[in-house]
N, C-alpha and C positions, 0 to 999 in steps of 0.2 A: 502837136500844133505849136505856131509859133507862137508865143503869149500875145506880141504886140501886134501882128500880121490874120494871124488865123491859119497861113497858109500850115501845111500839111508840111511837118520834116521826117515823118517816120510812119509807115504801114508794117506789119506783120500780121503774120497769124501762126508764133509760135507756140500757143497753149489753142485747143481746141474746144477746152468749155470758156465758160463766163470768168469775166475779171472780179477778184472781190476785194484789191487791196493795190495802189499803186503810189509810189514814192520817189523821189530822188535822194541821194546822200547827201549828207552835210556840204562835205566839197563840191557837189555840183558835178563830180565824174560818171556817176552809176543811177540807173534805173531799175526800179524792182515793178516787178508783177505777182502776186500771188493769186491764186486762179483755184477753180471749180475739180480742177486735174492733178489737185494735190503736191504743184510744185509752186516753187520762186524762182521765175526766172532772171535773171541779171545779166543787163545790158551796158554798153560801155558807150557813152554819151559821145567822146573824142574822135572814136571811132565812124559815125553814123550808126550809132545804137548797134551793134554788131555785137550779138548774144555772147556772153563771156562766162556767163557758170550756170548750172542749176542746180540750186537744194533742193533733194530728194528726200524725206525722212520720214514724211507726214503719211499718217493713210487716210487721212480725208480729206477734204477742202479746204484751203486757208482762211482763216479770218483778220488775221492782224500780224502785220510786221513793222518791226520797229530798228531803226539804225544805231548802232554806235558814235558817239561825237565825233570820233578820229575815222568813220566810214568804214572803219575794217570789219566790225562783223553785224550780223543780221539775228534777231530774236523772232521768232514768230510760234504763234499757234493756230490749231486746227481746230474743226469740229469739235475733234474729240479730247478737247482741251490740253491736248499735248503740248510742253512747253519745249523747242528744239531751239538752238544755237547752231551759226553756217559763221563759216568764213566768207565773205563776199566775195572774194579774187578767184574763189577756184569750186564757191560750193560745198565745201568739207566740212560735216558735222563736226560740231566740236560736244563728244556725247557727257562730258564734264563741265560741259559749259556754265551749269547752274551756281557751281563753286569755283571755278577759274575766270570766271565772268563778274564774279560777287562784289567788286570793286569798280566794275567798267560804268562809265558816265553814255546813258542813253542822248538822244536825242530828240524822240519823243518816246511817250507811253502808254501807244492803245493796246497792249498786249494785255486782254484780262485776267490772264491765267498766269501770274508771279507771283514771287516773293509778296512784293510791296502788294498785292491784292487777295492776300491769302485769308483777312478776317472778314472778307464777305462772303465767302463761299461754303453758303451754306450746299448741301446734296442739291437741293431741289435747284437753286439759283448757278450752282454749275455747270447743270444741263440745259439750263434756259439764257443763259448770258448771252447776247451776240454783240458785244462792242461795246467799248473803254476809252478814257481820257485823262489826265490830269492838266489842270489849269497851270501856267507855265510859273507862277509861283511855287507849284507841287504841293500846293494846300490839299487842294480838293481832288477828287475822284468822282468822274460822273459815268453813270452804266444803266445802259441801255438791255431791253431782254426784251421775249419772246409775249411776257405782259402786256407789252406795248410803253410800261411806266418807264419815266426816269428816275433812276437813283442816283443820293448823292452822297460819298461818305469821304473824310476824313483822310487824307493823304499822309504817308503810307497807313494803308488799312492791314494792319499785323493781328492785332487783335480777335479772338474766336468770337462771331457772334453780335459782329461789331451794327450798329442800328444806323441808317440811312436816314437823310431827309427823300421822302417820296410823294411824285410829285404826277398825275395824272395827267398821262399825253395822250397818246394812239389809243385811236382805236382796236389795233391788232398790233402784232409785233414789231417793237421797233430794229432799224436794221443798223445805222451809227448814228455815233455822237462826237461833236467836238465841240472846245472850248474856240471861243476867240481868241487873237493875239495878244490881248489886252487884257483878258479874263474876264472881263464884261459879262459875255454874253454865254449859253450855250445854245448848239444847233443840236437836236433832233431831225432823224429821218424814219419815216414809216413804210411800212410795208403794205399791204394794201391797200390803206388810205391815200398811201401817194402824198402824206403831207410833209412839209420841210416846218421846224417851228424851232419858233427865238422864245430863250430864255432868260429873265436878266437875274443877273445875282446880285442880289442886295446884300448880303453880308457873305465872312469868311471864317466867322466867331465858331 
């Protein structure tokens, strides 16, 4: 849609399950989908969104994809907490990406399954994770899980075992989280409850 009109600038129906991640790039050239059918598809904005690559790597459903500052590559993972690296232009895993990557400045990062979020993961809360954030200071780290609670640890979380502030939301599993612009606030969303909830952060200590 158009932001300021509403009107309609693009239909598809190139992925045939449910959407569960959708982005533009920093530049403002490229559109990402990450979808129920285990791909990302990338769309070219200039173009009239006229499909231009897809990452294939994953064997389950995506849950988070995140950009590169310079647009050129895409981070995302699955279900099955798979961490894969794509080239945005063409789709091309980069299967090294974890270390040839290891320098690249993101753009955002809901990807729960990195580096930088490795001393939260304990067994249990790696199965149950569904969505990531850090506040644009990259203080904080807020995660959401299958709980329904929101956690909130310490940016980058490296540390094994590392202890959250936890904070009782949903009633059932929550499904994202994001930080405001500002860092103010956090949003939760739920899953069966259907509820949207604001968070404010009082401190950063």
């Amino acid at each position: 849609l158009n932001a300021e009109t509403l009107e309609i600038v693009h239909e598809g129906r190139d992925s045939r399950e449910w959407i569960h991640v959708a982005k533009f790039s920093p530049d403002g050239k490229l559109f990402i989908v990450g979808s129920e059918d285990k791909e990302i598809l990338v769309y070219d904005i200039a173009k009239g969104f006229k499909l231009k690559s897809k990452c294939q790597k994953h064997k389950s459903p995506i849950i988070a994809c995140d950009f590169s500052k310079c647009s050129t590559w895409i981070r995302s993972n699955c279900g099955n907490n798979d961490l894969n690296y794509f080239r945005a232009g063409n789709g091309e895993v980069n299967a090294g990406g974890a270390s040839d990557l290891k320098d690249e400045e993101w753009e955002t990062f809901t990807a729960p399954c990195r580096w930088g979020t490795q001393g939260m993961w304990s067994n249990k809360q790696r199965r149950h994770t569904n969505a990531s954030d850090v506040s644009k200071d990259g203080r904080l780290l807020a995660v959401v899980s299958e709980s329904g609670n929101l956690e909130i640890f310490k940016h980058p979380c490296v540390d094994k075992g590392a202890t959250p502030i936890v904070v009782l939301a949903h009633s059932c599993h929550a499904t994202s989280v994001r930080f405001s612009v500002d860092g103010k606030y956090i949003y939760t969303v739920g899953g069966r409850d259907r509820l949207m909830m604001q968070w404010r952060v009082t401190s950063v200590e």
